[in-house]
Jmol script that loads the backbone (N, CA, C; Angstrom):
load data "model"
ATOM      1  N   UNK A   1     -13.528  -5.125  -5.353  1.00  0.00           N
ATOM      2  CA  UNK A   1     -12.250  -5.784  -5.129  1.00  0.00           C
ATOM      3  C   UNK A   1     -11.355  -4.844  -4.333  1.00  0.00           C
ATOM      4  N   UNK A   2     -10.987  -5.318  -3.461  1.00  0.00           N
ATOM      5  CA  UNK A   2      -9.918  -4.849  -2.824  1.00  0.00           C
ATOM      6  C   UNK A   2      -8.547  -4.379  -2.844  1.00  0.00           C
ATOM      7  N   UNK A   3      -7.831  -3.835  -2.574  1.00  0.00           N
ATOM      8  CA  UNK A   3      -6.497  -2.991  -2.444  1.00  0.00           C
ATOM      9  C   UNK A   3      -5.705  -3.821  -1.601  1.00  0.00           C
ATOM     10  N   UNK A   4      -5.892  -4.752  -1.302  1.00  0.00           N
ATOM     11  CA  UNK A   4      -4.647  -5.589  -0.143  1.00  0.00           C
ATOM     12  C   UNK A   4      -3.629  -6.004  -1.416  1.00  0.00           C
ATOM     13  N   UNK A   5      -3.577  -6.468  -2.635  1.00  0.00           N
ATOM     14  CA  UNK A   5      -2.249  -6.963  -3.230  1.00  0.00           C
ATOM     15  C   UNK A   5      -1.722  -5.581  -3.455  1.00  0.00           C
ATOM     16  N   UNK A   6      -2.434  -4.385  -3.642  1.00  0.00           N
ATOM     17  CA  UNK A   6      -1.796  -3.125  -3.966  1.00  0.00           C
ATOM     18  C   UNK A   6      -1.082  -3.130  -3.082  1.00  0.00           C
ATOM     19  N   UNK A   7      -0.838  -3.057  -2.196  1.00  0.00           N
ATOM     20  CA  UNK A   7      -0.239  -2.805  -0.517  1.00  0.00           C
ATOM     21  C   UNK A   7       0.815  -3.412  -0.189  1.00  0.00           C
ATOM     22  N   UNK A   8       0.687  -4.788  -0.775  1.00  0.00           N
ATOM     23  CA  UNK A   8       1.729  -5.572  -0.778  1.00  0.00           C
ATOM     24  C   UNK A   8       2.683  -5.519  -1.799  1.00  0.00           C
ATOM     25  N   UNK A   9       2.806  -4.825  -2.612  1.00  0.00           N
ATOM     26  CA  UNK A   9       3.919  -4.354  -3.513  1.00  0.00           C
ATOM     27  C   UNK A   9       4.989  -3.274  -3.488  1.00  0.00           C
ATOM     28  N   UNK A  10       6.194  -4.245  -3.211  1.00  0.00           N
ATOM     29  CA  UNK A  10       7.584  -3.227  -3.553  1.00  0.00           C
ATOM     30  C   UNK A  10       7.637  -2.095  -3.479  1.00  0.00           C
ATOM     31  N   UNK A  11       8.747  -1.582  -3.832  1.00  0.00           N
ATOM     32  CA  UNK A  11       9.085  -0.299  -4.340  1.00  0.00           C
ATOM     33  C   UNK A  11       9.346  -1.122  -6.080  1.00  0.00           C
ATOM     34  N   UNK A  12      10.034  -2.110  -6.191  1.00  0.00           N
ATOM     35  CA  UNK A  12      10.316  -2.426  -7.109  1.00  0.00           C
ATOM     36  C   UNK A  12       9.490  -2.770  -7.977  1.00  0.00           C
ATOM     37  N   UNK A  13       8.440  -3.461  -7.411  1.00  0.00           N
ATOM     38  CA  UNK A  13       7.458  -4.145  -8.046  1.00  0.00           C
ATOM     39  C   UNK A  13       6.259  -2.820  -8.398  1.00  0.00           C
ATOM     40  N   UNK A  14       6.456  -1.562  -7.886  1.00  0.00           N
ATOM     41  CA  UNK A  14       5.632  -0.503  -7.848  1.00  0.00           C
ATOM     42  C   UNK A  14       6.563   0.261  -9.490  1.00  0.00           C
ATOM     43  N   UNK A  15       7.911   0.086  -9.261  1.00  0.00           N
ATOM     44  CA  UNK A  15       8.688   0.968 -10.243  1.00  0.00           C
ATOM     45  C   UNK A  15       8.672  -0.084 -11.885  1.00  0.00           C
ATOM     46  N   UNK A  16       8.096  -1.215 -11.609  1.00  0.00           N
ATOM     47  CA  UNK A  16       8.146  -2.252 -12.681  1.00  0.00           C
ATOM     48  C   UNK A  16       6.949  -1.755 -12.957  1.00  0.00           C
ATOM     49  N   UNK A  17       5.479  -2.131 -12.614  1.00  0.00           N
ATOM     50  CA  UNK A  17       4.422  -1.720 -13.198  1.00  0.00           C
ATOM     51  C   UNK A  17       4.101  -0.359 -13.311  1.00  0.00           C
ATOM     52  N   UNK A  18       4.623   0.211 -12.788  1.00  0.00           N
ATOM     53  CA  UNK A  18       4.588   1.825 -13.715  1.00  0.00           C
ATOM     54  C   UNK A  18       5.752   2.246 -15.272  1.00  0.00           C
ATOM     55  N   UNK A  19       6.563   1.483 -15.189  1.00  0.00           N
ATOM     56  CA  UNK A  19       7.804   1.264 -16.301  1.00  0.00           C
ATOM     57  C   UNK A  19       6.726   0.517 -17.264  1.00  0.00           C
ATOM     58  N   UNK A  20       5.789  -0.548 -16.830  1.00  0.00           N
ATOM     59  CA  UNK A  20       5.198  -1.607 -17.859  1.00  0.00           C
ATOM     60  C   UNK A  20       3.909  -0.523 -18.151  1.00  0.00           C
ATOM     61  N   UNK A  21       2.939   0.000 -17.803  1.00  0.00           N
ATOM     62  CA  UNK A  21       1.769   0.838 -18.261  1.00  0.00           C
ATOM     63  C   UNK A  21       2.856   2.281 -19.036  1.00  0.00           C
ATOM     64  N   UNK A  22       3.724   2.599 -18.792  1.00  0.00           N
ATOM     65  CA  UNK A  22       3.822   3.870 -19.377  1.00  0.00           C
ATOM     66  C   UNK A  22       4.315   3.065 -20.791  1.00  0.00           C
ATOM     67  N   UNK A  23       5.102   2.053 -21.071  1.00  0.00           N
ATOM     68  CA  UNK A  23       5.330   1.200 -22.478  1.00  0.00           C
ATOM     69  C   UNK A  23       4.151   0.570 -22.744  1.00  0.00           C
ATOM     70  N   UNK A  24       2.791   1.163 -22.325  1.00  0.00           N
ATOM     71  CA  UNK A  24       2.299   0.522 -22.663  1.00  0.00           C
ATOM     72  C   UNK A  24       1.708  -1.314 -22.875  1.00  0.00           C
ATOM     73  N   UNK A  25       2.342  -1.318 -22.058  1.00  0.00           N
ATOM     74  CA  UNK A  25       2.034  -3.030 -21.841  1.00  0.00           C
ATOM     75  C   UNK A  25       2.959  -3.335 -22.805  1.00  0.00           C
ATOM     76  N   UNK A  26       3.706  -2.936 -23.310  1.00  0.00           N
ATOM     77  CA  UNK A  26       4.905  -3.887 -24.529  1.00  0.00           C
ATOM     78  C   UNK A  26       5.867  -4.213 -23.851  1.00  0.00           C
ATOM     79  N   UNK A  27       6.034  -5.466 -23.763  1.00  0.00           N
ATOM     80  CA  UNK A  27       7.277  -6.139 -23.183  1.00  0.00           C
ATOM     81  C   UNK A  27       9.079  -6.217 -23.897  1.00  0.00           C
ATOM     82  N   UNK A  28       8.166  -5.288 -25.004  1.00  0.00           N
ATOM     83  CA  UNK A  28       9.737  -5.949 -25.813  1.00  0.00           C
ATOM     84  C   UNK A  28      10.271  -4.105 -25.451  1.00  0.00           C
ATOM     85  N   UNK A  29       9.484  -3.280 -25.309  1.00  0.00           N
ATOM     86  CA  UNK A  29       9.951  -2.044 -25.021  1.00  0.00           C
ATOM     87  C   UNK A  29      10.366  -1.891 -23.839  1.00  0.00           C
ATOM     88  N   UNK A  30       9.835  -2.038 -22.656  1.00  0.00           N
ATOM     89  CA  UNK A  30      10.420  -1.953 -21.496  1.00  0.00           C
ATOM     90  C   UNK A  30      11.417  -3.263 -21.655  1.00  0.00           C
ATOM     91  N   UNK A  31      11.601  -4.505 -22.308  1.00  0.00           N
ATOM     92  CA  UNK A  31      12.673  -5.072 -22.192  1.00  0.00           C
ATOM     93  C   UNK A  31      14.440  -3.846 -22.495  1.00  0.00           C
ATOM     94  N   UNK A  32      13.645  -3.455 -23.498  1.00  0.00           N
ATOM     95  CA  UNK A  32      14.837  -2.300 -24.204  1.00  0.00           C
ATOM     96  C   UNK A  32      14.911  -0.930 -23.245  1.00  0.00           C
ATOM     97  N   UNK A  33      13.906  -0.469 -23.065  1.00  0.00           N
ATOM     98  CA  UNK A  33      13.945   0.314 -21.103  1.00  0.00           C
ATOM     99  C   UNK A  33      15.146  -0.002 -20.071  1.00  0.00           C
ATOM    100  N   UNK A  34      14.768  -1.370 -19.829  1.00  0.00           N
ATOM    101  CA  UNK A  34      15.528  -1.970 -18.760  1.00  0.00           C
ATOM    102  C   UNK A  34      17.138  -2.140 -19.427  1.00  0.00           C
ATOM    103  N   UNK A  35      17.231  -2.559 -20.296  1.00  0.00           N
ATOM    104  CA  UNK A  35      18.655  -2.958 -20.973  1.00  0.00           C
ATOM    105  C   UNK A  35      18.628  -4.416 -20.932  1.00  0.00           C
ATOM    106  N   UNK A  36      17.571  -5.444 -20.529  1.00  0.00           N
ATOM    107  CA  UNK A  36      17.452  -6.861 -20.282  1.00  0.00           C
ATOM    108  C   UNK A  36      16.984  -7.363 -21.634  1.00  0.00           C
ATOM    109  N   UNK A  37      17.487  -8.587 -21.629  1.00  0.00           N
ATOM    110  CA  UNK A  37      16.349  -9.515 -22.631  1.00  0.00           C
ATOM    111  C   UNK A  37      15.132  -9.693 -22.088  1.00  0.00           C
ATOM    112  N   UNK A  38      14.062  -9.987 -23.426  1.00  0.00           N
ATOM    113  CA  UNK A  38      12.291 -10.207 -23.152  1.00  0.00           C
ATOM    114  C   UNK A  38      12.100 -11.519 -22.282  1.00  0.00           C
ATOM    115  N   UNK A  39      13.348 -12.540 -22.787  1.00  0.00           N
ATOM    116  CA  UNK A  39      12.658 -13.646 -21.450  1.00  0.00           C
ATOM    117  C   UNK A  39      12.490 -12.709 -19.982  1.00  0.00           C
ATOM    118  N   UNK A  40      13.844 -12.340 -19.836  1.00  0.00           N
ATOM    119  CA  UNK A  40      14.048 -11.486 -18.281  1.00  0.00           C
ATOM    120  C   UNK A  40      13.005 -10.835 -18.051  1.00  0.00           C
ATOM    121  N   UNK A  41      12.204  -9.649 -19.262  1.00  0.00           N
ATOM    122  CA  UNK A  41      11.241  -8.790 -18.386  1.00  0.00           C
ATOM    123  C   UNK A  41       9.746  -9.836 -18.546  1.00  0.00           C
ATOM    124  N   UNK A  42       9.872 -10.935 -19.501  1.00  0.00           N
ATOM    125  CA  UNK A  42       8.758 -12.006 -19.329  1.00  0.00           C
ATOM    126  C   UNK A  42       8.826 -12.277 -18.052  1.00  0.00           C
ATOM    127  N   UNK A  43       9.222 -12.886 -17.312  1.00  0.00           N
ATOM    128  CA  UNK A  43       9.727 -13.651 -16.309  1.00  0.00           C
ATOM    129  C   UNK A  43       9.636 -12.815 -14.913  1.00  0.00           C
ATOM    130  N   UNK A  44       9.534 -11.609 -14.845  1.00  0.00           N
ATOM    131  CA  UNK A  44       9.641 -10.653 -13.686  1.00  0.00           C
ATOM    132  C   UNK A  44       8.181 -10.423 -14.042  1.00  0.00           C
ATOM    133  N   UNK A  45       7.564 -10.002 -15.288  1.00  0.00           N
ATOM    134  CA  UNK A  45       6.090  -9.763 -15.276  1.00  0.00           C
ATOM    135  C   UNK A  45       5.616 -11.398 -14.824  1.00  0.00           C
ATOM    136  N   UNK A  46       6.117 -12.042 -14.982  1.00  0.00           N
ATOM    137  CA  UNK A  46       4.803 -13.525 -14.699  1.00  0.00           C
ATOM    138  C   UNK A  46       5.089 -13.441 -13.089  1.00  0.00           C
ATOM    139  N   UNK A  47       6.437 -13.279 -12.849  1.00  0.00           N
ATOM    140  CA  UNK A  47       5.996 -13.547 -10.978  1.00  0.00           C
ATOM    141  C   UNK A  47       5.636 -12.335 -10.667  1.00  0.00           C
ATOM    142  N   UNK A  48       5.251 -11.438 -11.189  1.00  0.00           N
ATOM    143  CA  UNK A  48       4.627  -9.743 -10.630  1.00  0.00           C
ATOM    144  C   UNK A  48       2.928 -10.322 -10.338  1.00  0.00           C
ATOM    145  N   UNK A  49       2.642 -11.204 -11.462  1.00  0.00           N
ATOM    146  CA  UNK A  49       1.353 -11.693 -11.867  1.00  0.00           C
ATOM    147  C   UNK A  49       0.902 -12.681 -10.693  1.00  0.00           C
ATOM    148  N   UNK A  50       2.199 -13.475 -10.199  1.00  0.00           N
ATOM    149  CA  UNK A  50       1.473 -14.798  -9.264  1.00  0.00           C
ATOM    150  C   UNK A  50       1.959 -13.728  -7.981  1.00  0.00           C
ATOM    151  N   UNK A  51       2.215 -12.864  -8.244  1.00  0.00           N
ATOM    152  CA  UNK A  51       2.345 -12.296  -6.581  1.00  0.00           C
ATOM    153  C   UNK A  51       1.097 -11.693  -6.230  1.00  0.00           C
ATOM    154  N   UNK A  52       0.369 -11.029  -7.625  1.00  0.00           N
ATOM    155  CA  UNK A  52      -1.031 -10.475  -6.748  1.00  0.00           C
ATOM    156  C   UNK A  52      -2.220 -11.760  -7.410  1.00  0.00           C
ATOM    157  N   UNK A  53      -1.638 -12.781  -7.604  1.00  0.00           N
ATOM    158  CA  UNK A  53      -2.433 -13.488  -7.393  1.00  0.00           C
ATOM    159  C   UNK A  53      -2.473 -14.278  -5.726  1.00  0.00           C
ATOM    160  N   UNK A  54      -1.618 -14.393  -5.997  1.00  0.00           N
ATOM    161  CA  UNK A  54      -1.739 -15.161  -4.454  1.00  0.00           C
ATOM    162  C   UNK A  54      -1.925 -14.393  -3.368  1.00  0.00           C
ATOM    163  N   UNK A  55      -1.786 -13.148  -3.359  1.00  0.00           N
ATOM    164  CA  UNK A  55      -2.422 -12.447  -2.245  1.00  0.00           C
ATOM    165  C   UNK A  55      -3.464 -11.996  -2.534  1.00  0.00           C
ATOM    166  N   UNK A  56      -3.817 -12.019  -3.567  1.00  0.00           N
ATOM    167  CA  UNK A  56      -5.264 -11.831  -3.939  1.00  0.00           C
ATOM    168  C   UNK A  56      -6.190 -12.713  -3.357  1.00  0.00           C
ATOM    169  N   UNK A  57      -5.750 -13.902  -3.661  1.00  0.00           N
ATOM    170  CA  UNK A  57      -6.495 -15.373  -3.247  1.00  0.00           C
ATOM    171  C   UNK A  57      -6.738 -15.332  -1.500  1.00  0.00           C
ATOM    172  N   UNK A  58      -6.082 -14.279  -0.701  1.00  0.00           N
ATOM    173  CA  UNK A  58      -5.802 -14.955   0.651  1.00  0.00           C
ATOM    174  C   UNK A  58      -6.545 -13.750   1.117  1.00  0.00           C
ATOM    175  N   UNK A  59      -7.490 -12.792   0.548  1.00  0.00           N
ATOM    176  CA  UNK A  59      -8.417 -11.976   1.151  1.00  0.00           C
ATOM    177  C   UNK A  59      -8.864 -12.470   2.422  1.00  0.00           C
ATOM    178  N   UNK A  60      -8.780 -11.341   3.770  1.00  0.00           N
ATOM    179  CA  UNK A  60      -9.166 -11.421   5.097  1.00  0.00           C
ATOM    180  C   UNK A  60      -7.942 -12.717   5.762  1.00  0.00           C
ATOM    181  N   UNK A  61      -6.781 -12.958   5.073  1.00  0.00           N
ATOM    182  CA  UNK A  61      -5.543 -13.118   5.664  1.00  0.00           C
ATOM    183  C   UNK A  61      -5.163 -12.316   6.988  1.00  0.00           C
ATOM    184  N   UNK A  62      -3.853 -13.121   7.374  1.00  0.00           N
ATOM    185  CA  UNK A  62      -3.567 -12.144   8.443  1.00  0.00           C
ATOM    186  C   UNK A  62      -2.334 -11.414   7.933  1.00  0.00           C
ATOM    187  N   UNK A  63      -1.196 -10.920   8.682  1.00  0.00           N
ATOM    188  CA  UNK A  63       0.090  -9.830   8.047  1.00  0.00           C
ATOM    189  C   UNK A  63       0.717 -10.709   7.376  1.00  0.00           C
ATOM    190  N   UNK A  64       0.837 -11.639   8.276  1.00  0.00           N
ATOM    191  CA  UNK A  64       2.124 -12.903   8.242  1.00  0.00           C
ATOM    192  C   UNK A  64       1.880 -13.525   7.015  1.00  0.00           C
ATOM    193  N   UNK A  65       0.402 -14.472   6.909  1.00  0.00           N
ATOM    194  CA  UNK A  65       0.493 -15.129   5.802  1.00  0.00           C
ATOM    195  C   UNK A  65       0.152 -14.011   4.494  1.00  0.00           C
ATOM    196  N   UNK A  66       0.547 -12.772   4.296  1.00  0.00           N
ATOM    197  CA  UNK A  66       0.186 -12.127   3.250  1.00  0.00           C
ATOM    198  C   UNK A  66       1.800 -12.025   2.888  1.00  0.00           C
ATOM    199  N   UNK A  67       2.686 -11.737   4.280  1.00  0.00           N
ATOM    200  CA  UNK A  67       4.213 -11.104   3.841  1.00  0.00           C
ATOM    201  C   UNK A  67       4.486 -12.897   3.226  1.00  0.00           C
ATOM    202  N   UNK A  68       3.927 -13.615   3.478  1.00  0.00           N
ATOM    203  CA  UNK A  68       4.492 -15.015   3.360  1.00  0.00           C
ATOM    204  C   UNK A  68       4.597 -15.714   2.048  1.00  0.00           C
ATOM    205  N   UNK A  69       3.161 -15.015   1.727  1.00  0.00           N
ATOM    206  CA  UNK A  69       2.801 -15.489   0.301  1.00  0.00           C
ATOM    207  C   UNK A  69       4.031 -14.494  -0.666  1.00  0.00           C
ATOM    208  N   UNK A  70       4.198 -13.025  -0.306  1.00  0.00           N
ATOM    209  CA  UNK A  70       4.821 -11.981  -1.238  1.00  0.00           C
ATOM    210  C   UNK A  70       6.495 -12.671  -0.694  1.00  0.00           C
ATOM    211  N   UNK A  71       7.054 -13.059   0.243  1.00  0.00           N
ATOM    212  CA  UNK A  71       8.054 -14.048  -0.379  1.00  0.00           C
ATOM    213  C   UNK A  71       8.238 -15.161  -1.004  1.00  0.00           C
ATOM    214  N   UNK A  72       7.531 -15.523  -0.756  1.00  0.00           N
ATOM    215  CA  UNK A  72       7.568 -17.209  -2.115  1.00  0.00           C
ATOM    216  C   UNK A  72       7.066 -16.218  -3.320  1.00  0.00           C
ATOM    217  N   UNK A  73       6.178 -15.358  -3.560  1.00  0.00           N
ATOM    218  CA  UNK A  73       6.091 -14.843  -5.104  1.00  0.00           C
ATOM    219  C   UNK A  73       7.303 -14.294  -5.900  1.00  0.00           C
ATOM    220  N   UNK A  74       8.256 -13.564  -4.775  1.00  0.00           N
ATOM    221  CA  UNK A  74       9.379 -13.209  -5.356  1.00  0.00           C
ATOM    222  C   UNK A  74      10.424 -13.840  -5.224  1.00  0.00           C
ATOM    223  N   UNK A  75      10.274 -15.280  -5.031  1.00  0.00           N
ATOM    224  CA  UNK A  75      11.369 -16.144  -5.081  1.00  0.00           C
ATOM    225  C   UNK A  75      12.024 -16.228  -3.617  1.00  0.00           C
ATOM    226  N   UNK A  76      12.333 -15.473  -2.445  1.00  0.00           N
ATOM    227  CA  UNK A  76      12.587 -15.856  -1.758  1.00  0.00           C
ATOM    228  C   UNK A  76      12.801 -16.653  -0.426  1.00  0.00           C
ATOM    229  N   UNK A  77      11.191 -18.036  -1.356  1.00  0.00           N
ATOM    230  CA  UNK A  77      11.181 -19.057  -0.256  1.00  0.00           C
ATOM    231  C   UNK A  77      10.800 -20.350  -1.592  1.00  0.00           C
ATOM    232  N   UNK A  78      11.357 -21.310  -1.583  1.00  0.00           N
ATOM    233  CA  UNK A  78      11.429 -22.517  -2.562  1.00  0.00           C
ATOM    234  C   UNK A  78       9.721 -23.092  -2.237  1.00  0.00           C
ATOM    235  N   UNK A  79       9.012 -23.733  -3.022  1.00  0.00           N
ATOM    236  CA  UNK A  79       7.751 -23.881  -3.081  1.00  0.00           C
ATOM    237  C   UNK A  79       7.346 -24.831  -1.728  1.00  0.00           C
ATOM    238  N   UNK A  80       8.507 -25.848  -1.510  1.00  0.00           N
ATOM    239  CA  UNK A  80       8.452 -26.979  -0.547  1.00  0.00           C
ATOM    240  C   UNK A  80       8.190 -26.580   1.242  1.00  0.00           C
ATOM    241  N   UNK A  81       8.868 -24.900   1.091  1.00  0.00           N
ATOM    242  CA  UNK A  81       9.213 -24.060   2.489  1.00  0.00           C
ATOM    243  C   UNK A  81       8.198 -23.350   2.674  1.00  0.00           C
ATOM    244  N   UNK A  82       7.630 -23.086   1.505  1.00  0.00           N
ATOM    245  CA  UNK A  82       6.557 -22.080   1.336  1.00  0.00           C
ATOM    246  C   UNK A  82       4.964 -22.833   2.074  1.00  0.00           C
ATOM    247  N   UNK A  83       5.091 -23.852   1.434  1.00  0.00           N
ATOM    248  CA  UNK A  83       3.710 -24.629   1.688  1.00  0.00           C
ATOM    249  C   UNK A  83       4.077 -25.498   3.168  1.00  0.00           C
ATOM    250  N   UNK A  84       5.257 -25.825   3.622  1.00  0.00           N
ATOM    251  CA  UNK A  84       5.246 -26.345   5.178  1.00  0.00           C
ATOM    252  C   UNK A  84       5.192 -24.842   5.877  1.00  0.00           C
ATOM    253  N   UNK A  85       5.594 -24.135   5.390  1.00  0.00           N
ATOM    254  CA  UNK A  85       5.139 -22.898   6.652  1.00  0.00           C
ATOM    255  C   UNK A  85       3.786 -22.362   6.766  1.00  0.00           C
ATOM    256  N   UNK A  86       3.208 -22.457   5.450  1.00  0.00           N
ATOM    257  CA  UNK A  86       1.615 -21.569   5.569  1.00  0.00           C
ATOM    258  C   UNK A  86       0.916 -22.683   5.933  1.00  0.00           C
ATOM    259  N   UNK A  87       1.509 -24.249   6.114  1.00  0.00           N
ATOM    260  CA  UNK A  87       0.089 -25.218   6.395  1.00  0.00           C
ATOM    261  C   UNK A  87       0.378 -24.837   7.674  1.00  0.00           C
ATOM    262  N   UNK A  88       2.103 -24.806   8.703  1.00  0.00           N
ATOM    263  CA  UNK A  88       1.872 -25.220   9.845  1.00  0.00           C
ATOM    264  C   UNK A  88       1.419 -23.997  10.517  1.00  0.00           C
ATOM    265  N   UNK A  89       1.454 -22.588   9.837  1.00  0.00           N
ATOM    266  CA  UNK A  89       0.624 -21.453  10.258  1.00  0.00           C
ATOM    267  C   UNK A  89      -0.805 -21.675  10.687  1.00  0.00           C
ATOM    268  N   UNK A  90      -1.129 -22.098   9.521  1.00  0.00           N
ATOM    269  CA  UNK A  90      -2.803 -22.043   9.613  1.00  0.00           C
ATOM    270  C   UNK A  90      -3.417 -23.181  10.410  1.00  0.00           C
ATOM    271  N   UNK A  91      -2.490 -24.371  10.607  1.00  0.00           N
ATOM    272  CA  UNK A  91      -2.842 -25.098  11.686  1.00  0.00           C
ATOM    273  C   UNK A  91      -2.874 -24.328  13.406  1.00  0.00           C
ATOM    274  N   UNK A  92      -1.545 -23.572  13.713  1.00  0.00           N
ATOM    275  CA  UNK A  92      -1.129 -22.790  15.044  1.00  0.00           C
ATOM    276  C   UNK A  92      -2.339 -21.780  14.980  1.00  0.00           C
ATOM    277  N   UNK A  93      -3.745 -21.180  13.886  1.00  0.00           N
ATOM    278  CA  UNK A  93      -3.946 -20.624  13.952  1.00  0.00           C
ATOM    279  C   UNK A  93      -5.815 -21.643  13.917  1.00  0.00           C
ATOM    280  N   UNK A  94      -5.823 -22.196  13.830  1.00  0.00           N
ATOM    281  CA  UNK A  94      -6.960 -23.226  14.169  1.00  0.00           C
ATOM    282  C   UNK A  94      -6.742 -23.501  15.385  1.00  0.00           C
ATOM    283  N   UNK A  95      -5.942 -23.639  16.187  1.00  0.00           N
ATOM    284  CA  UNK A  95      -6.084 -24.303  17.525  1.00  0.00           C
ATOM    285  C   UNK A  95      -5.958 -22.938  18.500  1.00  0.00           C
ATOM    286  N   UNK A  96      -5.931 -21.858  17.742  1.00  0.00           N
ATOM    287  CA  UNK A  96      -6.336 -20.510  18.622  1.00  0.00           C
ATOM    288  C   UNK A  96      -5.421 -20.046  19.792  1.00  0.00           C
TER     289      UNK A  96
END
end "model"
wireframe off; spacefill off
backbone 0.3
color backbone group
C-alpha cells in the first residue's frame, strides 16, 4: 500500500494524528488535550478517516483530483460541487 494519502495530509491533520496515537487512540483524552467536546474530536477523527479514504480510493490519480478529493474531505467543497467537478474532470480527461 502506498503513501499517496500520507502526502496528502495537513499540517493539521499531521498534528491531529500524532495528538490521537500519543493518547493512544482515546478520544475522550485528546478530547480533554484539545479543550473540545468528544462529539468535536469524534467528528474531526471521522473526516480525518474519509479523507484517506478517498484518496486512498483514487490510487494512480492525477494532483488535481487528489487536492480535490482532500477538499471535499475537509469540508471545503459541499458534496453536490464536489461530484460536478470530479465527473466534469474526468470527462476533460477522457477526451485527452
Amino acid at each position: 500500500m502506498g503513501r499517496a494519502w500520507l502526502d496528502h495530509l495537513d499540517d493539521h491533520d499531521m498534528a491531529f494524528l500524532k495528538r490521537f496515537l500519543l493518547a493512544s487512540g482515546t478520544l475522550k483524552e485528546l478530547a480533554k488535550e484539545y479543550g473540545i467536546s468528544y462529539p468535536t474530536v469524534r467528528l474531526r477523527l471521522d473526516r480525518l478517516i474519509e479523507k484517506v479514504k478517498l484518496i486512498d480510493e483514487a490510487r494512480g490519480a492525477s494532483e488535481f483530483e487528489l487536492a480535490l478529493r482532500s477538499a471535499y474531505a475537509d469540508g471545503r467543497l459541499d458534496n453536490e460541487t464536489f461530484r460536478a467537478l470530479l465527473e466534469t474532470y474526468q470527462k476533460e480527461e477522457e477526451r485527452g
